[in-house]
C-alpha angles and dihedrals in degrees: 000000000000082000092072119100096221094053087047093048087048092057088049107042154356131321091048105167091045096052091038089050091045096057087057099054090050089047095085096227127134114260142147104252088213104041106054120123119197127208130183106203106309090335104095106206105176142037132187096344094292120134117297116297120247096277133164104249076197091063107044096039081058092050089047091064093070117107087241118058119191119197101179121197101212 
């Protein structure tokens, strides 16, 4: 899914969990639209579809400077 543009829009700027979320949908996969959790690396933020967690932006936009991202879909 890295191909997407979205996904990578969302490892190089701002609205993260939208684009991230978007890219899904377009994805074709299976998924329960109210049920998805996002991390980004170790940082969950998002459960069950509800409006993003209370993350550090600080810290995800740090993580998202290694060479290897990880956006898990939990």
């Amino acid at each position: 899914m890295f191909g997407s543009s979205l996904v990578k829009t969302a490892v190089y700027g701002a609205d993260r969990i939208g684009r991230i979320i978007a890219a899904i949908g377009r994805s074709g996969a299976d998924v329960n639209a109210g049920t998805i959790d996002v991390a980004i690396g170790s940082i969950q933020v998002l459960q069950n579809s509800q409006s993003p967690l209370s993350f550090s932006e600080k810290d995800v936009s740090n993580y998202m400077l290694n060479k290897d991202v990880t956006i898990s879909l939990i």
